[in-house]
N, C-alpha and C positions, 0 to 999 in steps of 0.2 A: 734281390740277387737271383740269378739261375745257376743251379748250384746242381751238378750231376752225383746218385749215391754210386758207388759200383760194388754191386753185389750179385754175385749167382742167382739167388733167391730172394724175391718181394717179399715174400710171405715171414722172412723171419723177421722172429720181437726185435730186434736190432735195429733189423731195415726199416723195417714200419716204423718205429717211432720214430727213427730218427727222421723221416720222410713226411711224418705227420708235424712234428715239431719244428721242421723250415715250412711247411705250410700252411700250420696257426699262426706265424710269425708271416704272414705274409709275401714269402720268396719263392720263387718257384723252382721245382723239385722234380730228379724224375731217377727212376733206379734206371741203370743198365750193365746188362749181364755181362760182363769181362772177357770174358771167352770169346763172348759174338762181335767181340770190334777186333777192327783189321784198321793197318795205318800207312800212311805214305809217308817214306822217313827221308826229307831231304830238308835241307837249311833254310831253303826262301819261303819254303809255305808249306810246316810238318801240318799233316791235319790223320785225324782217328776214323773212322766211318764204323758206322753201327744200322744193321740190315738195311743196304742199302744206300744210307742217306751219312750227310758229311755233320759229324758233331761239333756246331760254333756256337759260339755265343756265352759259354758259361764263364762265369766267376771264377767258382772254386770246386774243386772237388774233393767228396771224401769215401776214401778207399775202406772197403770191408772186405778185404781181401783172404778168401781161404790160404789156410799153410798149404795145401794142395794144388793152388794156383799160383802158388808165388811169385815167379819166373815169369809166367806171361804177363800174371795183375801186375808187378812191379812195371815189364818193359808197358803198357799201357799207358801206367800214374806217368813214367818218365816222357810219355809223348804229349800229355795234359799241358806238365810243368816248362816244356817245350814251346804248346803252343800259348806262353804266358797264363795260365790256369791256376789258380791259390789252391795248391794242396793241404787239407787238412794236418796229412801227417805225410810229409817227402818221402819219395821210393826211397834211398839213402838211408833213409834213417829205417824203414821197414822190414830192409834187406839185412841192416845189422842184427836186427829185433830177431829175426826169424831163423839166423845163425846162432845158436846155442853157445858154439864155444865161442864163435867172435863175441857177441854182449857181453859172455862171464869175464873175456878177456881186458876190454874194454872197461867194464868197473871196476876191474881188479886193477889196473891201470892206476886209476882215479881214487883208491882207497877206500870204495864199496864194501863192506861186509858181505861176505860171504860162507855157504858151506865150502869145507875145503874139499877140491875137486880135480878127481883124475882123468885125462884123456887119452883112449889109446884106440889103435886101432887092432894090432895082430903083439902084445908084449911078451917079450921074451919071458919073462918072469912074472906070470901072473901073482905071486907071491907078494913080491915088493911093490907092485900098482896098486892090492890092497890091505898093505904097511902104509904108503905112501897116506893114505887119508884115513887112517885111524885104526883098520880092522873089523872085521863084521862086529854088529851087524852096519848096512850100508847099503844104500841106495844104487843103482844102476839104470843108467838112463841111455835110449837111444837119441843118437845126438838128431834123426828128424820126427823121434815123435811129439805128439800134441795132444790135449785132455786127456796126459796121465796115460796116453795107451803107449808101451814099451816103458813101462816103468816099472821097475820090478826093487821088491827088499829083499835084501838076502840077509837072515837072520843069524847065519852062523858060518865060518873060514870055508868050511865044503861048500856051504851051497852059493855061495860067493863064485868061488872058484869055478864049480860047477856053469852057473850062469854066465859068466864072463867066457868060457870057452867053449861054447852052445853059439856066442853071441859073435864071437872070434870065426867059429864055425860058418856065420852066416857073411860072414868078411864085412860088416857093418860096424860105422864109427860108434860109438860107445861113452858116457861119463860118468866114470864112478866116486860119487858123492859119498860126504861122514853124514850119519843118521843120526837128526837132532831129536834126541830120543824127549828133550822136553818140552817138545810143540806140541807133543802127544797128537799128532794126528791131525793139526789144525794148525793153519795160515792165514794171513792178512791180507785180502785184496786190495790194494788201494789205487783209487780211480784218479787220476792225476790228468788235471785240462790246466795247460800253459805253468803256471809256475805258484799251482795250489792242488794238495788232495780234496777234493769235494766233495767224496766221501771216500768211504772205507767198511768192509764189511768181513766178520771171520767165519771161515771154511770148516767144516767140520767132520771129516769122514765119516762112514756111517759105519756102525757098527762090524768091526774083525777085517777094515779096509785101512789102509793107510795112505791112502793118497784123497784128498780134502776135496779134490775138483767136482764142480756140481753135477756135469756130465757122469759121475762115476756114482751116485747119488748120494752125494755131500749133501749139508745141509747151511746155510747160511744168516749169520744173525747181523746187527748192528755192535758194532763195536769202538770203543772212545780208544785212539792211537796216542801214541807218545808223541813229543814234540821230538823226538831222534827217530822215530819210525818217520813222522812224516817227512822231515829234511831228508832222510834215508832216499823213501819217494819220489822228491821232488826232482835230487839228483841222480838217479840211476834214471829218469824218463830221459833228464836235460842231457846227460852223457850220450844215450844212445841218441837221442836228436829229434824225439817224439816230442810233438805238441799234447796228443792225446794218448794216456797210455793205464796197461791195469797193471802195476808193480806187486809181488806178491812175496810177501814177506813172512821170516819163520820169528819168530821170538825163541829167544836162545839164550844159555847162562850168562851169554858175552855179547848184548846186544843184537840189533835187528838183522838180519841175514838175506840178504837180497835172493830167490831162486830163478826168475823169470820175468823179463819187460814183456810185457804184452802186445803188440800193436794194434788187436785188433779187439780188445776186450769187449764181453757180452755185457748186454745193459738190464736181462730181466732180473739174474739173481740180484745184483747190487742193486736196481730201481725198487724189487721188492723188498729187501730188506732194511733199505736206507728209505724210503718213500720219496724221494726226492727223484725230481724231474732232472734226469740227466741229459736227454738227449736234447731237451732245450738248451740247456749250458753247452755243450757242444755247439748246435746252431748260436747262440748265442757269441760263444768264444771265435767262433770259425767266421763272420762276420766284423766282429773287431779288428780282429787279426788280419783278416784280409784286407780294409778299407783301409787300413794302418800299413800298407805294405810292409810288414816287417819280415814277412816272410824269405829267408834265403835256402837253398841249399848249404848243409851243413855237411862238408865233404865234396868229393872229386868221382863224377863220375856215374 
């Protein structure tokens, strides 16, 4: 198969492997950078161009698309899937992923476990938005950021308050989450290809940090999941519409608690902690799936 990655950068653990492992497998592979393609958008003959020259010929593609790029990476993956391309994981489904409130809404929908969670933008009553999910202490999140950056605990009713109208200040959307005080600081990644966890691996913030993400310098170990954590998994990937996705879950007095679908999850911390070759499974999965046409858009648009 030729099979295009699209990513900013060659050089990351992500890219590379996954670009080494369609080409120990025999397929041919080639990264290109998202940003640098421009496209002709009409009905008889969409086509992408990348410096220069016109991109045909590939199978399938799969997007590693920055949160930073989303908007263009998506309109791009949407001219792939255009010109008949086997999208790894459909603009559609990455678009929902990467909207915060739309995903929460979406498995809240479907009866996902969740923390319980507030959205606001400018509230007349910051008081009752945090009554509404439980009262400090309580998490506050910007609804575009990503590795944990604009993520803030407020420990106590003032500095809640406080935060939230700093954050009102900045007229920036907002979600103010209940603080699972018994995850103590630690989460479940779970690495979900088509309709199995493959693995799974737990987050551990480091010391006097409460946010578990590796980028923040968490720490990460192997860990044996429940058979409700994994279905948990399987079905918040399958809702938002991801073939490939990192699900990341809290453990909580009241079962699994979904925070975040992933689209684009990294593959060193889980390859190192799980030793397992993921990014084969991927090339492996995205090859089945593809020769199986089964692939549809899931959604309008």
């Amino acid at each position: 198969m030729k099979i295009a990655i699209l990513s900013r950068n060659a050089n990351l653990y992500s890219t590379r492997r996954i670009l080494e492992a369609a080409r120990t497998r025999g397929h041919e592979a080639r990264v290109i950078d998202v940003l640098r393609c421009y496209m002709n958008i009409t009905s008889h003959a969409p086509s992408i161009h990348y410096k220069g020259e016109s991109l045909s010929g590939f199978d399938a593609v799969i997007p590693r698309i920055g949160a930073s790029v989303t908007f263009y990476g998506t309109a791009v993956l949407r001219q792939f899937e255009m010109m008949n391309v086997y999208p790894l994981n459909e603009s559609v489904a990455i678009t929902r992923a990467r909207d915060k409130l739309r995903s929460l809404q979406l498995l809240s929908r479907k009866g996902i476990g969740l923390p319980v969670t507030g959205f606001a933008h400018a509230p007349d009553d910051v008081q009752d938005l945090i009554k509404m999910v439980g009262g400090a202490p309580l998490v506050i999140k910007l609804l575009e950021g990503t590795q944990g950056i604009g993520v803030v605990l407020a420990e106590t009713q003032q500095a809640a308050e406080s935060v939230i109208e700093a954050f009102m200040g900045l007229r920036v959307n907002i979600l103010v989450q209940e603080y699972i005080k018994e995850s103590r600081g630690t989460d479940i990644r779970c690495f979900v290809i088509g309709d199995k966890v493959v693995a799974a691996m737990k987050r551990q913030a480091k010391e006097g940090e409460f946010r578990s993400n590796l980028h923040r310098g968490g720490s990460a170990n192997l860990i044996r999941i429940t058979p409700e954590e994994r279905s948990t998994a399987v079905r918040a990937a399958r809702i938002i519409g991801l073939n490939v996705a990192g699900v990341d879950i809290l453990r909580s007095n009241h079962g699994p608690l979904v925070m975040e679908v992933n689209s684009s999850p990294g593959l060193e911390g889980i390859e190192a902690a799980t030793n397992k070759d993921i990014a084969g499974m991927i090339i492996d999965f995205l090859v089945k799936d593809a020769l199986a046409g089964t692939t549809r858009t899931r959604g309008k648009g």
